[in-house]
PyMOL Python script that loads the backbone (N, CA, C, O; Angstrom):
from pymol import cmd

cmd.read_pdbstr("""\
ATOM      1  N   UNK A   1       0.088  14.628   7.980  1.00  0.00           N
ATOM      2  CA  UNK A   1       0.200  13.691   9.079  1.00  0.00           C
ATOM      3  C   UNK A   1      -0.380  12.336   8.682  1.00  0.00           C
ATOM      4  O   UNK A   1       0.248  11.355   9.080  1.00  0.00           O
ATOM      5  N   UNK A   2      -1.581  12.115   7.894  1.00  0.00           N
ATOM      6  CA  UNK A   2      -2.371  11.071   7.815  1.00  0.00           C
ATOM      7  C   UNK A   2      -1.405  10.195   6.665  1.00  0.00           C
ATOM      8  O   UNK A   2      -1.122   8.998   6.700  1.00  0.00           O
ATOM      9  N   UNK A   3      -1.141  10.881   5.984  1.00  0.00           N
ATOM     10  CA  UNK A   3      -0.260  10.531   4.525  1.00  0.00           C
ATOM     11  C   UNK A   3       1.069   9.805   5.320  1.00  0.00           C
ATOM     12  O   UNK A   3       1.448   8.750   4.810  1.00  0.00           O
ATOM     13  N   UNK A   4       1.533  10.106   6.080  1.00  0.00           N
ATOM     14  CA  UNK A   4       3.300   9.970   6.753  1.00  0.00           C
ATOM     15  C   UNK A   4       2.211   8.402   7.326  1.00  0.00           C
ATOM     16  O   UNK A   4       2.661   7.333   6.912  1.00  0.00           O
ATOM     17  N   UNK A   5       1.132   8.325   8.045  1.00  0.00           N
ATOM     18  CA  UNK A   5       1.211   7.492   9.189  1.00  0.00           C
ATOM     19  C   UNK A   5       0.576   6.099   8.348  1.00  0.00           C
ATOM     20  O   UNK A   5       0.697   4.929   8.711  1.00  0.00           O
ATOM     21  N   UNK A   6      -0.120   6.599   7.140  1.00  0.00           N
ATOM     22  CA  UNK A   6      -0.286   5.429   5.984  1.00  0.00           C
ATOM     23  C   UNK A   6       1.103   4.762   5.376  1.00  0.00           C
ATOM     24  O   UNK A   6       0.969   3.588   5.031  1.00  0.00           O
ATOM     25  N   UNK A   7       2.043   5.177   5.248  1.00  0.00           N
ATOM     26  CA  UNK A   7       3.379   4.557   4.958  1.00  0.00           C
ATOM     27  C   UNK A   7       3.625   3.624   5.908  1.00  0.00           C
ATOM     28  O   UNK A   7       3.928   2.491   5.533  1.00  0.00           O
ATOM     29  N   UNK A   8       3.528   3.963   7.490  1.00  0.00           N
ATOM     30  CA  UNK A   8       4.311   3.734   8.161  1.00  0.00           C
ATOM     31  C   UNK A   8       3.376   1.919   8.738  1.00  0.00           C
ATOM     32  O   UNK A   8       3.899   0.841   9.019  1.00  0.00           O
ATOM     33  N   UNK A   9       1.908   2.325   8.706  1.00  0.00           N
ATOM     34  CA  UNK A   9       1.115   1.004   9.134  1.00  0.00           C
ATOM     35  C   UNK A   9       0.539   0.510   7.764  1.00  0.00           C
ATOM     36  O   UNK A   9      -0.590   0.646   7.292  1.00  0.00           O
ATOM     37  N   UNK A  10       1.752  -0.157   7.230  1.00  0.00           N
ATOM     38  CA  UNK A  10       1.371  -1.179   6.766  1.00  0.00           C
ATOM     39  C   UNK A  10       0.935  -2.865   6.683  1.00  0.00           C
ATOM     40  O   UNK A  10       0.490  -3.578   5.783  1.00  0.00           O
ATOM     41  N   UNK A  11       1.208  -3.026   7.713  1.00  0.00           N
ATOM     42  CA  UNK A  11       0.971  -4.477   7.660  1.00  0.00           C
ATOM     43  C   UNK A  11      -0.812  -4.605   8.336  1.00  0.00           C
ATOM     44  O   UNK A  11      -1.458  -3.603   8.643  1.00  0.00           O
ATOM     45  N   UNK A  12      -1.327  -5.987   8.451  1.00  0.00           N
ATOM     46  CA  UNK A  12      -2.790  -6.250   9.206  1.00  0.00           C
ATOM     47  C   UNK A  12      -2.314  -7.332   9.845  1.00  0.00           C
ATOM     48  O   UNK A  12      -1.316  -7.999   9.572  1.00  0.00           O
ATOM     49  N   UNK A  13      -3.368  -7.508  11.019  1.00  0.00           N
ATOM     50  CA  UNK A  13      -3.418  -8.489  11.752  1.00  0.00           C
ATOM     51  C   UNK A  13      -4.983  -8.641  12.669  1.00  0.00           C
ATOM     52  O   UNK A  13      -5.457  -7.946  13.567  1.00  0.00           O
ATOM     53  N   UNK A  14      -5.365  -9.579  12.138  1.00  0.00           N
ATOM     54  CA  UNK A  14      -6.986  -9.471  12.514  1.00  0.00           C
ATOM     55  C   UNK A  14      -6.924 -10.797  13.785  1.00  0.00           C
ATOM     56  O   UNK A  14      -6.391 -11.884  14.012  1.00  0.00           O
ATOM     57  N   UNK A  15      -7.856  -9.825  14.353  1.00  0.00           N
ATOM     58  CA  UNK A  15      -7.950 -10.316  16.151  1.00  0.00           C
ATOM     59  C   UNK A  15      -9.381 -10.843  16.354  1.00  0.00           C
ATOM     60  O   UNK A  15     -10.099 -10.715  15.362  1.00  0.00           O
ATOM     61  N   UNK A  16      -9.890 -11.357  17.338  1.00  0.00           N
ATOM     62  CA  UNK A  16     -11.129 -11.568  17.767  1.00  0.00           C
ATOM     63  C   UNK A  16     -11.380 -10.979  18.775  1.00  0.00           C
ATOM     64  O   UNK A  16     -10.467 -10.777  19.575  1.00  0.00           O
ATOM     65  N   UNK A  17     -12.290 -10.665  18.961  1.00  0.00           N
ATOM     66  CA  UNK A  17     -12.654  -9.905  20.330  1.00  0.00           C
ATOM     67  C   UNK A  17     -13.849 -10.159  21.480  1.00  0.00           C
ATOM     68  O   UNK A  17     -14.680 -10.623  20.699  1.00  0.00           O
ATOM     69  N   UNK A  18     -14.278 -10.176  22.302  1.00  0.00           N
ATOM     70  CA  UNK A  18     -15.854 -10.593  23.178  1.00  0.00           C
ATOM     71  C   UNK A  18     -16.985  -9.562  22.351  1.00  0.00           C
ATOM     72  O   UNK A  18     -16.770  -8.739  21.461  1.00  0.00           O
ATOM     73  N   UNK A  19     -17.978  -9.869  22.873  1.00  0.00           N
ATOM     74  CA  UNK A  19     -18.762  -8.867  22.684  1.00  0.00           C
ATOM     75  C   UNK A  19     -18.910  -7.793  23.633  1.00  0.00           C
ATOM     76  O   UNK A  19     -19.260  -6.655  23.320  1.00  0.00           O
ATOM     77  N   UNK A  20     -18.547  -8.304  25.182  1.00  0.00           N
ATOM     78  CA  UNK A  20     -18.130  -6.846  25.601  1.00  0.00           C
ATOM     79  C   UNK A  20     -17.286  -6.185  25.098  1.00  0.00           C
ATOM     80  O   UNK A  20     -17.735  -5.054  24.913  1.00  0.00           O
ATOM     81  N   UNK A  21     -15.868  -6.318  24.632  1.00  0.00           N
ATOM     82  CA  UNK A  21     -15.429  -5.499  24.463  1.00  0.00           C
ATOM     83  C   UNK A  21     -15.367  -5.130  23.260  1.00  0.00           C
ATOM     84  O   UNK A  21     -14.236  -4.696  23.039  1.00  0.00           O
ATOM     85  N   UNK A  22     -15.978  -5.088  22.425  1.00  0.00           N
ATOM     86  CA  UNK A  22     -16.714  -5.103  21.119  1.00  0.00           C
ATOM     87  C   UNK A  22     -17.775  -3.311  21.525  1.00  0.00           C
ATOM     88  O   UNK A  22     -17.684  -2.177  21.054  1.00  0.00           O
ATOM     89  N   UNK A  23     -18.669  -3.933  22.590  1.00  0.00           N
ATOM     90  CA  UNK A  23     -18.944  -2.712  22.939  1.00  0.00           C
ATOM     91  C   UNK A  23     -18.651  -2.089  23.594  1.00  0.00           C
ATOM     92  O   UNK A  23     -19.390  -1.111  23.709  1.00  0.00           O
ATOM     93  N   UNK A  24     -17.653  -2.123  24.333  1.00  0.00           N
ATOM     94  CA  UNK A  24     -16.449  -1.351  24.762  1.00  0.00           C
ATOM     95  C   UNK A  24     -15.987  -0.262  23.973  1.00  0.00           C
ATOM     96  O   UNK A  24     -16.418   0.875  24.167  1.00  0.00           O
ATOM     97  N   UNK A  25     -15.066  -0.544  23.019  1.00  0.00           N
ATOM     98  CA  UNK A  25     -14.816   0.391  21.878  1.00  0.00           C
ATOM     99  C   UNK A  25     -16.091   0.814  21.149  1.00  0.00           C
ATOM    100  O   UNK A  25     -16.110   2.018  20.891  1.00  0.00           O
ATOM    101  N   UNK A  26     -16.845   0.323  20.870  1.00  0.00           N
ATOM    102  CA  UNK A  26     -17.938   1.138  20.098  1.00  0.00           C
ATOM    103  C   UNK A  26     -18.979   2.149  21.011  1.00  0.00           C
ATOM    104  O   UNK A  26     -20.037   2.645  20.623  1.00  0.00           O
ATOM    105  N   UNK A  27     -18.296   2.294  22.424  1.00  0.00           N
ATOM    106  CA  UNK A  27     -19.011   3.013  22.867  1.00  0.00           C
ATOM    107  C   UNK A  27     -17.331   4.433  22.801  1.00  0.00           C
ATOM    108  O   UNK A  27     -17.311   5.649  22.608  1.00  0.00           O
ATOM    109  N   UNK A  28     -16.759   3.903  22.942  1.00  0.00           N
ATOM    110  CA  UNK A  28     -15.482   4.597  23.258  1.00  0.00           C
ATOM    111  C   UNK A  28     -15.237   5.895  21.662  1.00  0.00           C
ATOM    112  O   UNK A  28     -14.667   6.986  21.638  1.00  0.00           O
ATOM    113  N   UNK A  29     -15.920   5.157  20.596  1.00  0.00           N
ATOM    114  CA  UNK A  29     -15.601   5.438  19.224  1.00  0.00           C
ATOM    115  C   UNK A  29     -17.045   6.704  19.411  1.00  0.00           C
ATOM    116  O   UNK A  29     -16.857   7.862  19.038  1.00  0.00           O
ATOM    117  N   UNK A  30     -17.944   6.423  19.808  1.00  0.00           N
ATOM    118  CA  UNK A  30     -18.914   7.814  20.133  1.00  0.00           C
ATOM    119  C   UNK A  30     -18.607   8.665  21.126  1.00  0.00           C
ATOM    120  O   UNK A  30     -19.230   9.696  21.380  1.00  0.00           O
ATOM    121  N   UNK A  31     -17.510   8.196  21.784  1.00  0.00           N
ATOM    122  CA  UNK A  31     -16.860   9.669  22.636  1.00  0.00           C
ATOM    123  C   UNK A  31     -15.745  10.136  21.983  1.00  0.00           C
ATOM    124  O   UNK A  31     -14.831  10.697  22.588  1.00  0.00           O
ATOM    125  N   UNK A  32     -15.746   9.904  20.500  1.00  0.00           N
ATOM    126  CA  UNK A  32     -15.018  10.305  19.775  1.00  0.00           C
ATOM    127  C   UNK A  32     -13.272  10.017  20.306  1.00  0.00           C
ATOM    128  O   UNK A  32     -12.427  10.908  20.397  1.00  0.00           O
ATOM    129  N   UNK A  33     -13.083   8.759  20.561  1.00  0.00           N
ATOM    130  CA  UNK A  33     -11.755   8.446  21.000  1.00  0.00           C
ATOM    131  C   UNK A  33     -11.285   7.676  19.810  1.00  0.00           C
ATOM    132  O   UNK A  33     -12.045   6.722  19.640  1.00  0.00           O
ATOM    133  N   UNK A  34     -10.302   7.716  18.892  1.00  0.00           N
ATOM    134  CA  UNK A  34      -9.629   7.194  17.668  1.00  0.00           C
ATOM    135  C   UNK A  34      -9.319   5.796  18.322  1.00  0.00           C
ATOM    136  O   UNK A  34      -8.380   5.811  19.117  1.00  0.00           O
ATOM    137  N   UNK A  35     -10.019   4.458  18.101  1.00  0.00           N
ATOM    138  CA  UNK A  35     -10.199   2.777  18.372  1.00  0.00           C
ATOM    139  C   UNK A  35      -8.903   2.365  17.996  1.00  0.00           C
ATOM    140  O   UNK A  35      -8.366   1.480  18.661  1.00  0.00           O
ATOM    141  N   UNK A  36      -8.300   2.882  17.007  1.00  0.00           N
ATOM    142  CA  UNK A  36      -7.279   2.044  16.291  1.00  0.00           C
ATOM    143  C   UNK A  36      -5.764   2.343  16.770  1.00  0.00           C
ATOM    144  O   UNK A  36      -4.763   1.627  16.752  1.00  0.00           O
ATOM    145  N   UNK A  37      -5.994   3.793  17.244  1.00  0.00           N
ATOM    146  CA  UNK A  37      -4.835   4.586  17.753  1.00  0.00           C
ATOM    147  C   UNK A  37      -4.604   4.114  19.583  1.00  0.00           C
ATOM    148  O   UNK A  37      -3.602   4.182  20.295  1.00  0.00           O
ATOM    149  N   UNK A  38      -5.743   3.731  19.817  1.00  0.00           N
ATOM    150  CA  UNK A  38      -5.826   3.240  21.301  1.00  0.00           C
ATOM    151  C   UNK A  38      -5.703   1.930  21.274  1.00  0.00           C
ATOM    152  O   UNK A  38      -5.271   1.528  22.354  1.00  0.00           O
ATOM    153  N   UNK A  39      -5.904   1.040  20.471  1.00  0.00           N
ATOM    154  CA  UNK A  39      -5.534  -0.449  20.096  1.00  0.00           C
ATOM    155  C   UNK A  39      -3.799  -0.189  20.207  1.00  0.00           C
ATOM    156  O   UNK A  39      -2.950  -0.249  21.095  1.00  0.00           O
ATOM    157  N   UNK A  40      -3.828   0.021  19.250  1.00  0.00           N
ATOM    158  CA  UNK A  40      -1.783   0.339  18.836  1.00  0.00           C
ATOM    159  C   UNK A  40      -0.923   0.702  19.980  1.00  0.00           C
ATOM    160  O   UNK A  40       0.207   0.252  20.166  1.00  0.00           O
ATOM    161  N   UNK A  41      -1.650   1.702  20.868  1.00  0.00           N
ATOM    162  CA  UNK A  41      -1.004   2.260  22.084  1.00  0.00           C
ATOM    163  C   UNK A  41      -1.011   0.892  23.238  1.00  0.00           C
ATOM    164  O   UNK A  41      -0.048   0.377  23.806  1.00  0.00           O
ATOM    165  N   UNK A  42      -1.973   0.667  23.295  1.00  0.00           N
ATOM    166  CA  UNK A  42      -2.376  -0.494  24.553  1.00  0.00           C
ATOM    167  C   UNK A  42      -1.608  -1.963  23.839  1.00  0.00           C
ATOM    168  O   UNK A  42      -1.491  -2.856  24.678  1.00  0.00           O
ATOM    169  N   UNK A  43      -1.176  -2.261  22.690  1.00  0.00           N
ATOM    170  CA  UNK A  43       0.053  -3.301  22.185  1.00  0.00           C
ATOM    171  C   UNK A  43       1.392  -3.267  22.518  1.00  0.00           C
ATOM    172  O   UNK A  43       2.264  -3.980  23.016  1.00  0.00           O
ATOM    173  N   UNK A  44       1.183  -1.912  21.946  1.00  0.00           N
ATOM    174  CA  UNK A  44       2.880  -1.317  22.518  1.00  0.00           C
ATOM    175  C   UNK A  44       3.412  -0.848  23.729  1.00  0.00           C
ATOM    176  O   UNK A  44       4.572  -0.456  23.859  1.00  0.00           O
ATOM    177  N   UNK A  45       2.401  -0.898  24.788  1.00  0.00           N
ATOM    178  CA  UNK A  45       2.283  -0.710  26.050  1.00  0.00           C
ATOM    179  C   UNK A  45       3.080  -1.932  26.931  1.00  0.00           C
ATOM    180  O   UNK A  45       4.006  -1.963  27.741  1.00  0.00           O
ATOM    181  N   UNK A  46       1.978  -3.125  26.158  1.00  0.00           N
ATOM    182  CA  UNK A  46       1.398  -4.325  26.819  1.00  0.00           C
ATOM    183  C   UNK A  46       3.401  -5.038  26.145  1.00  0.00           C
ATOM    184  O   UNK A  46       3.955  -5.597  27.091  1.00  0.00           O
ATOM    185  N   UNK A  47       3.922  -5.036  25.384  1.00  0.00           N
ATOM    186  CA  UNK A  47       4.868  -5.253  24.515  1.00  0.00           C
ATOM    187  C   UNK A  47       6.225  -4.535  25.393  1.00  0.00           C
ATOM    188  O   UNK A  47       7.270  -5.185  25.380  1.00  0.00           O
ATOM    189  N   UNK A  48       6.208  -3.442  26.012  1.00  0.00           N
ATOM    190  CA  UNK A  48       7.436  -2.799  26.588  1.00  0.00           C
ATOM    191  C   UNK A  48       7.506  -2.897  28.255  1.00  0.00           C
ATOM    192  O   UNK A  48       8.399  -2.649  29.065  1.00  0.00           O
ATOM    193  N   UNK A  49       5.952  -3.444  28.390  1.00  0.00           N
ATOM    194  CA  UNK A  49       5.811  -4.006  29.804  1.00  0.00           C
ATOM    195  C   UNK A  49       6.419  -5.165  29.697  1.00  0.00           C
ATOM    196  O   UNK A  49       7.304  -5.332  30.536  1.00  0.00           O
ATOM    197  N   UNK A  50       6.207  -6.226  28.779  1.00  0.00           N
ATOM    198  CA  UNK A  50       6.551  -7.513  29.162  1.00  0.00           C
ATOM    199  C   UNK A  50       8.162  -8.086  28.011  1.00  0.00           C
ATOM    200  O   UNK A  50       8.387  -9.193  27.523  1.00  0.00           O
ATOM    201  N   UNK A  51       8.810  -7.069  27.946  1.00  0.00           N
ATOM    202  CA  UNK A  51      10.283  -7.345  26.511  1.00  0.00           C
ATOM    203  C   UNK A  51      10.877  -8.202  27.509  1.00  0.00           C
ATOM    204  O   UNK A  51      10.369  -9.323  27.558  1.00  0.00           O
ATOM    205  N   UNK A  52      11.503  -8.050  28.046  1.00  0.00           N
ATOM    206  CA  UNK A  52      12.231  -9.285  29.291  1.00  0.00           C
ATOM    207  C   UNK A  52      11.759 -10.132  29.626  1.00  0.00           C
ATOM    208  O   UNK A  52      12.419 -10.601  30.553  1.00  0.00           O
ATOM    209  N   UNK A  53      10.492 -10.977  29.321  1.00  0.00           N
ATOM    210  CA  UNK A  53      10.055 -11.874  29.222  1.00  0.00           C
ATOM    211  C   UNK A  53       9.722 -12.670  27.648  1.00  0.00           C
ATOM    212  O   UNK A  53       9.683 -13.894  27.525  1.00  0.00           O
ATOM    213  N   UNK A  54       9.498 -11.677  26.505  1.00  0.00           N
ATOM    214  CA  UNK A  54       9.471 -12.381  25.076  1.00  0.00           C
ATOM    215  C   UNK A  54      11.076 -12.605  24.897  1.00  0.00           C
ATOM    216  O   UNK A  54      11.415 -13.659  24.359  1.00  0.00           O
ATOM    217  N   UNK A  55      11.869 -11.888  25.221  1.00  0.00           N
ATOM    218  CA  UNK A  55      13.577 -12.530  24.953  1.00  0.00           C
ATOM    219  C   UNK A  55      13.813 -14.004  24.852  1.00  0.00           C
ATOM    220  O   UNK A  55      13.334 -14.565  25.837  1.00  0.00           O
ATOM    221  N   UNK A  56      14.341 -14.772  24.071  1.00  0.00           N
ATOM    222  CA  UNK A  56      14.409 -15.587  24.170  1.00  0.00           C
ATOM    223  C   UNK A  56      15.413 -15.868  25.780  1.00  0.00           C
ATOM    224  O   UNK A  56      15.945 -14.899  26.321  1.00  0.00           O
ATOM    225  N   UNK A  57      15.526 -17.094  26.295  1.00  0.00           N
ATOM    226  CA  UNK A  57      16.341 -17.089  27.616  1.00  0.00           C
ATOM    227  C   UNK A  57      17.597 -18.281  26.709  1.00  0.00           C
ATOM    228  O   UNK A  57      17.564 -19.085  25.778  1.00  0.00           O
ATOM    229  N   UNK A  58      18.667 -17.699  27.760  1.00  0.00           N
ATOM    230  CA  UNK A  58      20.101 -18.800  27.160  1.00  0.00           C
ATOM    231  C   UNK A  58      20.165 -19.960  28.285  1.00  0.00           C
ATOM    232  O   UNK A  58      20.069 -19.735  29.492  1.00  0.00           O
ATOM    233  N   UNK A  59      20.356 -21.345  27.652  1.00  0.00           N
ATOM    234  CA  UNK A  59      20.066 -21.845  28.159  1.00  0.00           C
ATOM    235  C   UNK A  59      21.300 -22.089  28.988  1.00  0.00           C
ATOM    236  O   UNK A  59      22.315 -21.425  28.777  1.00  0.00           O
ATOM    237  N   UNK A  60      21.243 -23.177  30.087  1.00  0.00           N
ATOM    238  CA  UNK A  60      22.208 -23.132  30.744  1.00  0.00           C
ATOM    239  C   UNK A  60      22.799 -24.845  30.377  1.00  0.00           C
ATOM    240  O   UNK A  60      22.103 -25.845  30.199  1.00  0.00           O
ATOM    241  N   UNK A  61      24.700 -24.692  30.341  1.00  0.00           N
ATOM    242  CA  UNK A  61      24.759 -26.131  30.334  1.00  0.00           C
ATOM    243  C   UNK A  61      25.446 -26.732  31.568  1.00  0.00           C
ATOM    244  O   UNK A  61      26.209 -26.292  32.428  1.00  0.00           O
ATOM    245  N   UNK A  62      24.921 -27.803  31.334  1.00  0.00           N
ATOM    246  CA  UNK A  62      25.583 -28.790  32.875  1.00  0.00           C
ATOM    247  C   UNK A  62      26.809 -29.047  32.682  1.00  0.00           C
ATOM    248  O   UNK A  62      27.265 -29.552  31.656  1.00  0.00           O
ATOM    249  N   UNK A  63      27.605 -28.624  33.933  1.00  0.00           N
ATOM    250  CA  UNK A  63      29.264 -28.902  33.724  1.00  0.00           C
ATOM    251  C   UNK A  63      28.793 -29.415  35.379  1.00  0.00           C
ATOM    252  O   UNK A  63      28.297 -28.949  36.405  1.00  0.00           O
ATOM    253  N   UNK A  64      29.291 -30.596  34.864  1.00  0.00           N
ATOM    254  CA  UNK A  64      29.738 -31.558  36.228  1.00  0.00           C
ATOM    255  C   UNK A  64      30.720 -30.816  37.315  1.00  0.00           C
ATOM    256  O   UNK A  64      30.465 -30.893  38.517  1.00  0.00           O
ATOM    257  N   UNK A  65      32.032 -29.983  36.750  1.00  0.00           N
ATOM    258  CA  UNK A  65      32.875 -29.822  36.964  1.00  0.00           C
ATOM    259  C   UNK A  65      32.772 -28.244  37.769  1.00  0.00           C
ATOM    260  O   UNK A  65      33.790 -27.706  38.206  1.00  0.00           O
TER     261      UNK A  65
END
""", "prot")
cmd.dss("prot")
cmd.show_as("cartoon", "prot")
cmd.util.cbc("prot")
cmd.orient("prot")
């Protein structure tokens, strides 16, 4: 499983974060909840909530007529 999911996340993208929520997850990571797997989920969440809005929009043209 770990081997398949290293292929698959390859790319990085480094974020900033508060310090609450800094300790947010580092409290979350001692209730033994996987940080990175709950990052990824809450992107792709946040990403299929809002696709109809990243679409680009067509614009409209003015016909007098």
């Amino acid at each position: 499983m770990y081997y398949k999911m290293a292929k698959i996340l390859t790319k990085t993208k480094v974020i900033r974060i508060s310090e609450q929520q800094l300790n947010t997850l580092q409290k979350m990571k001692s209730y033994n909840v996987d940080v990175g797997e709950f990052i990824r989920q809450a992107i792709s969440e946040k990403i299929k909530r809002e696709y109809k809005d990243l679409l680009p929009k067509p614009k409209k043209e003015y016909c007098p007529f």
